[in-house]
C-alpha positions in Angstrom: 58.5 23.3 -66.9 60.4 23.2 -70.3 58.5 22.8 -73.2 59.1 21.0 -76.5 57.7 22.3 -79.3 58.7 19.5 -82.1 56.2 17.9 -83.7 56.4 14.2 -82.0 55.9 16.1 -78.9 52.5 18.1 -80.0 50.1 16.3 -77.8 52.7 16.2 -75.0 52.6 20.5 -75.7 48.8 20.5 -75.5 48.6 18.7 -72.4 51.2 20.3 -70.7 49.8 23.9 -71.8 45.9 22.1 -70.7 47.5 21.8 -67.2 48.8 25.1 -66.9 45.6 26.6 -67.6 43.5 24.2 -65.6 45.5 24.2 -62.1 44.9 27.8 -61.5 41.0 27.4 -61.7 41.1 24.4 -59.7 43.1 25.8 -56.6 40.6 28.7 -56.8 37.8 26.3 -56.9 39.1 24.8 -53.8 40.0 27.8 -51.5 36.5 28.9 -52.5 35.2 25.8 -51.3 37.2 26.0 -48.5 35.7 29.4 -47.6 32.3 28.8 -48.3 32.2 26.0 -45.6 33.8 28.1 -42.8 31.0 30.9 -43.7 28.6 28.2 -43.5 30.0 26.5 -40.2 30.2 29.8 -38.5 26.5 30.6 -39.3 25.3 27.3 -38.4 27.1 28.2 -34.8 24.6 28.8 -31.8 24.2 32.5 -31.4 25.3 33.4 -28.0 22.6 35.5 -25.5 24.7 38.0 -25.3 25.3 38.9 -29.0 23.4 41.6 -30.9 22.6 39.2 -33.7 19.5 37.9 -31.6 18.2 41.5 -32.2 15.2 41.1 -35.2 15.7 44.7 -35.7 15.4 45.8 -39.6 18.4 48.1 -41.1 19.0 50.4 -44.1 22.3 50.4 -45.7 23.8 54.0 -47.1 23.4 51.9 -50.4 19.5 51.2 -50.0 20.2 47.7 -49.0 17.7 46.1 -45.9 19.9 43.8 -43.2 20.0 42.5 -39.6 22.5 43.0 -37.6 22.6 38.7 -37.6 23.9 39.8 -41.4 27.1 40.6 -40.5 27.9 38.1 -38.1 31.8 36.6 -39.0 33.0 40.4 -39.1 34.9 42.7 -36.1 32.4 45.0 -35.7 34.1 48.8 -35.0 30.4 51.0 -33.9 30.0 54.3 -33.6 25.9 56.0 -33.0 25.6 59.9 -35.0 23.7 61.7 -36.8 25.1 63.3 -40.0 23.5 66.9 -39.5 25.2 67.1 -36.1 27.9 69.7 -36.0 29.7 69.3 -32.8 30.6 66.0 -31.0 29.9 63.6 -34.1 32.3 65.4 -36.5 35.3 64.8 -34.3 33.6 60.9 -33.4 34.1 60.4 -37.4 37.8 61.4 -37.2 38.0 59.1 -34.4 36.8 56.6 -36.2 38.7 57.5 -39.5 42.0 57.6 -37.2 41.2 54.1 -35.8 40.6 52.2 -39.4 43.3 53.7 -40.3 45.7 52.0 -37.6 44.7 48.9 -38.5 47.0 46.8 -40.1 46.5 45.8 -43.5 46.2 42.3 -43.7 43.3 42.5 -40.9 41.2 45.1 -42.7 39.4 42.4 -44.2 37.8 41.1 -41.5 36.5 44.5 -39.5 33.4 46.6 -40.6 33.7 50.2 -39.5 29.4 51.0 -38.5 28.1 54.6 -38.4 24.2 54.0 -37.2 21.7 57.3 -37.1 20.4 58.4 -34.2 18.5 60.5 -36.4 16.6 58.2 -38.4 14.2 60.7 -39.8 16.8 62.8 -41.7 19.3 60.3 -42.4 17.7 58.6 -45.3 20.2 56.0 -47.2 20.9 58.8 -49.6 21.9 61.4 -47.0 23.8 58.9 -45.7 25.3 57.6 -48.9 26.2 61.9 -49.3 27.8 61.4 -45.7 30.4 58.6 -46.7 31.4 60.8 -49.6 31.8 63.7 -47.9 33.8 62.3 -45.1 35.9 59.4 -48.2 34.6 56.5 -46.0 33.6 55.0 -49.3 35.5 51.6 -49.0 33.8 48.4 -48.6 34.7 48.7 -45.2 32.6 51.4 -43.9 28.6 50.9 -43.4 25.8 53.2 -42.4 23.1 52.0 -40.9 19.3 53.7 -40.0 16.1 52.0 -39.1 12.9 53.1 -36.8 13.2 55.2 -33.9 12.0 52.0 -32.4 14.8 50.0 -33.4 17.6 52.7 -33.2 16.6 53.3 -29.0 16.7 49.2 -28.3 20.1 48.9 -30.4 21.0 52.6 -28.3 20.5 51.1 -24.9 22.6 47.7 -26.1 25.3 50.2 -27.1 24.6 51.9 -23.2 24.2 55.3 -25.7 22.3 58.1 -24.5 20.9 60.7 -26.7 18.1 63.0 -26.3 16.3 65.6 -28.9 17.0 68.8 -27.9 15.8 71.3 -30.5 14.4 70.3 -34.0 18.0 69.6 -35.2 20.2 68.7 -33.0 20.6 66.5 -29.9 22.1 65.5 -27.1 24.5 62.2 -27.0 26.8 59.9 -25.4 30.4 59.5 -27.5 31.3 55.8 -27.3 33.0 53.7 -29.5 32.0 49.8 -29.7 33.7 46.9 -30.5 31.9 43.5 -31.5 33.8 39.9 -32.0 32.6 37.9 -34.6 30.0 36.5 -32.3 28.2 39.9 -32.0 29.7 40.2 -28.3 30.3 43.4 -27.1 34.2 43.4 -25.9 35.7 47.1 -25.4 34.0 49.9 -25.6 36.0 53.7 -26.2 34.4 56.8 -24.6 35.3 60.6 -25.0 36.1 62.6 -27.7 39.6 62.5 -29.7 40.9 59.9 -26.9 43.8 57.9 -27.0 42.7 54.8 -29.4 45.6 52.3 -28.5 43.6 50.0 -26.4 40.8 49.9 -29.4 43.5 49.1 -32.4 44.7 46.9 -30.0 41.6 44.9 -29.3 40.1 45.0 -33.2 43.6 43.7 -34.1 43.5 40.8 -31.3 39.8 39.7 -32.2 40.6 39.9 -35.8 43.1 37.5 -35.6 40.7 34.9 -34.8 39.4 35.0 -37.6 39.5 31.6 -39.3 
């Protein structure tokens, strides 16, 4: 757009320059909009019996912040049960999990959370945990650890089909399984072993992340 800048054309030059700085705010307003109703539709969506979101299980965030599981409903959920003190089969199930967010392509990331949840409730308070993610740079909006009542961690274990066991005061006994959730809370793949081949899992993350609307 050319400007004119001579004095019969001053109004013309505000009105132009008015538009300029108004269309920006307005196309924002609108894909805002736009996004707020799909959140909204998608919540307002029957919950299916077979999604975790029908659990009414409290959770602690590594930041201090209480959720359900029904909170992060709209997301590909990538889940992963460990406890932080462990020093044998959890370390490597973190690098798993590093290795597979870090196979994902880029313009998906958005729509997966990576979820660490303690078996070890007891220990891992939300500022152990909070230590954790440091530790291990899973710092990014995209990683979230999770802890709640022995209670709640063995009901969300056996949805998970993870096995653990206390075996001395500090450590214990566990299954290594990786999960994968649509956006429905639907369990869909699920990885097991340690420092496995993770093509399968990018590949599934990657396909129910791109129906995301």
């Amino acid at each position: 757009m050319k400007l004119n800048l001579t004095p019969n054309r001053k109004g013309i030059f505000k009105t132009e320059w008015y538009f300029l700085l108004v269309l920006p705010i307005f196309v924002l307003f609108l894909a805002f909009q736009g996004c707020n109703k799909k959140e909204i539709a998608a919540k307002e969506k029957p919950i299916s019996d077979l999604s975790i979101y029908n659990l009414p299980s409290k959770w602690t965030t590594q930041n201090g912040q209480n959720i359900e599981m029904k909170d992060l409903r709209g997301k590909v959920l990538v889940m992963v049960m460990i406890y932080t003190s462990c020093k044998a089969a959890c370390p490597r199930l973190v690098a798993d999990m590093r290795n597979i967010e870090s196979r994902l392509p880029n313009d998906i990331k958005e729509n997966v959370k990576l979820v660490l949840v303690s078996i070890d409730p007891e220990v891992d308070t939300p500022k152990r945990l909070k230590d954790f993610s440091i530790e291990n740079k899973m710092e990014g909006d995209q990683w979230l650890f999770l802890r709640s009542t022995e209670e709640n961690t063995r009901e969300f274990a056996a949805v998970l089909a993870v096995n653990y066991k206390k075996i001395s005061p500090m450590d214990f006994s566990h299954s290594n399984i990786i999960s994968v959730f649509n956006t429905e809370g639907e369990l869909v793949y699920q990885q097991e072993g340690l420092g496995v081949n993770s093509d399968a899992t990018v590949k599934k993350i990657t396909e129910e992340s791109a129906k995301v609307q």
